[in-house]
N, C-alpha and C positions, 0 to 999 in steps of 0.2 A: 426516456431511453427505451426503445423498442426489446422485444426479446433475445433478435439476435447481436444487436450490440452488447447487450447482457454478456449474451454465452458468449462470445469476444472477450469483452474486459475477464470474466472470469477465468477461460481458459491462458488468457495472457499473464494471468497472475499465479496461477499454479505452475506455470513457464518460468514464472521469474522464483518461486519457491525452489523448484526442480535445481537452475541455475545460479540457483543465489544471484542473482543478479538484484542490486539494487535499486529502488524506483528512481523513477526521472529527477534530477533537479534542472528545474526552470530557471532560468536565465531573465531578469527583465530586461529587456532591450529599451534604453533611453529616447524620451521624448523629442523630436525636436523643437527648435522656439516656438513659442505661439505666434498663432497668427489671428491678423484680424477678419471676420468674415467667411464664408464657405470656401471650400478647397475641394479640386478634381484630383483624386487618391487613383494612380493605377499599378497597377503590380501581378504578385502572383498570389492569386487568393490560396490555392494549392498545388504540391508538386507533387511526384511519384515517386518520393524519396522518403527512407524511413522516418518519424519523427521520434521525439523522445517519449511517446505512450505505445512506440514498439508499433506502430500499426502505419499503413502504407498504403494507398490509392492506387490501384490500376489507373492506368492512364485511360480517360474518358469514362470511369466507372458512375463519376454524377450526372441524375438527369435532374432538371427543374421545368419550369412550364417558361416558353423564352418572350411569352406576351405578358407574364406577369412576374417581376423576380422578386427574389426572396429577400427578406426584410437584409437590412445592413445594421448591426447591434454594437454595441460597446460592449465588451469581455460576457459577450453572449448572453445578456442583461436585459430581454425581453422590455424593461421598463425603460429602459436609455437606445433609442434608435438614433441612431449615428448618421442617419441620412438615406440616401436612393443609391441603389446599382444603377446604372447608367446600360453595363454592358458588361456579359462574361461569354469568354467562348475559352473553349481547349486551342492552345498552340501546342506541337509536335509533345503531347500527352499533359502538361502543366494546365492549369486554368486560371487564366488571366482574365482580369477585372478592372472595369473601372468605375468610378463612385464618386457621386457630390456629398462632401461631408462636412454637416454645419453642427454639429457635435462641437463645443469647445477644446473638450479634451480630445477625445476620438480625432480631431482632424489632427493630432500631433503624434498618434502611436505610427510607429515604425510598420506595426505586424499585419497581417490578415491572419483568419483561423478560419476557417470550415467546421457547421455543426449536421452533422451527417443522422439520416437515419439509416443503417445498413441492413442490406437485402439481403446481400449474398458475402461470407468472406471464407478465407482456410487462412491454414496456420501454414507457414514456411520454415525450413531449417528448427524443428519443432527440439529434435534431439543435439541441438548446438543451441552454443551460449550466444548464438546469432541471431535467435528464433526472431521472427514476427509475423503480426497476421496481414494479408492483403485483402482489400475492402475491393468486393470483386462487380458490388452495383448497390448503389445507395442514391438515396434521396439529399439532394441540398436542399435543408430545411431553413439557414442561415448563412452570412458570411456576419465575422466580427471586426474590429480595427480590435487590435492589444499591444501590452507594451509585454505580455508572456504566451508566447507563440507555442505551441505543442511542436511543429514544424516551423524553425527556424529560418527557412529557406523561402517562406510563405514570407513575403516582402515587398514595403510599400517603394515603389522605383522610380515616378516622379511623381513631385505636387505642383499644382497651381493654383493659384485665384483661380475661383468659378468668376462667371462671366454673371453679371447680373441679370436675375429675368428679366424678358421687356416682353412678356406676356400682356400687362395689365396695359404698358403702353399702346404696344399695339390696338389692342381692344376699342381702348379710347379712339385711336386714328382713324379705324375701323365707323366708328358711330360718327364719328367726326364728318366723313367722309361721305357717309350714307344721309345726314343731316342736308348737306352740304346738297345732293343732288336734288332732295324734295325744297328744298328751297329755291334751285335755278329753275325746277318746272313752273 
């Protein structure tokens, strides 16, 4: 966690002193059935909507590098990679994602989450029991699958079978092919 996420969580939490406000309780959101073999997950990685750690995305406030994206993790689990981003872009401010996930578990959570490094944020409604901070440019260092979302609205919208590679086949065809012509000379 960077500095000024820091000074975020911390001032968010003298917020919640000031207002007695009590911390978030998480919700698990239920698995659906398992399935056999990889699945294309798309959804909304994130939206611009408060969540329950009080803190909120400008709308297009992440950047990532779009020729190389950023890992896809299970409950942000560095050791459990959940699979490939396929594709994320911003629609009218949310970021929607989509993902091959051959994770066992991961391909059945409901959720996405966002692990942000924040650049820039302020605090909003700081003197109301409303308060929260808005994350005003940060880094998408992660997207997660979970079944306890920080932002509940971060939601997986449809799955399917992935489509099996036929990378290796082709290849084969490929040599097949090339065989094939030094033989007819």
């Amino acid at each position: 966690m960077n500095g000024q996420a820091l000074r975020m969580k911390y001032q968010l939490a003298k917020l919640r002193e000031r207002h007695q406000t009590a911390p978030p309780i998480v919700n698990r959101i239920p698995f659906t059935a398992a399935a056999d073999g990889p699945m294309v997950l798309t959804g909304l990685a994130a939206t611009n909507h408060v969540d329950l750690d009080r803190q909120r995305l400008r709308p297009y406030a992440l950047a990532w590098l779009p020729w190389k994206m950023p890992p896809l993790l299970y409950r942000h689990d560095e050791r459990q990679v959940a699979g490939r981003i396929d594709h994320l872009e911003y629609v009218g401010g949310d970021l929607h994602i989509t993902a091959t996930v051959d994770h066992s578990i991961a391909r059945r959570a409901s959720c996405f989450s966002v692990g942000v490094t924040v650049h820039a944020f302020e605090l909003v409604d700081p003197d109301s029991p409303d308060f929260h901070a808005i994350i005003l440019q940060g880094w998408l260092d992660e997207v997660s699958l979970t079944d306890a979302p920080a932002n509940p609205r971060a939601v997986v919208m449809h799955r399917r079978t992935a489509l099996p590679d036929i990378t290796p086949i082709t290849e084969r065809l490929s040599r097949i092919s090339n065989l094939m012509k030094e033989v007819m000379r």
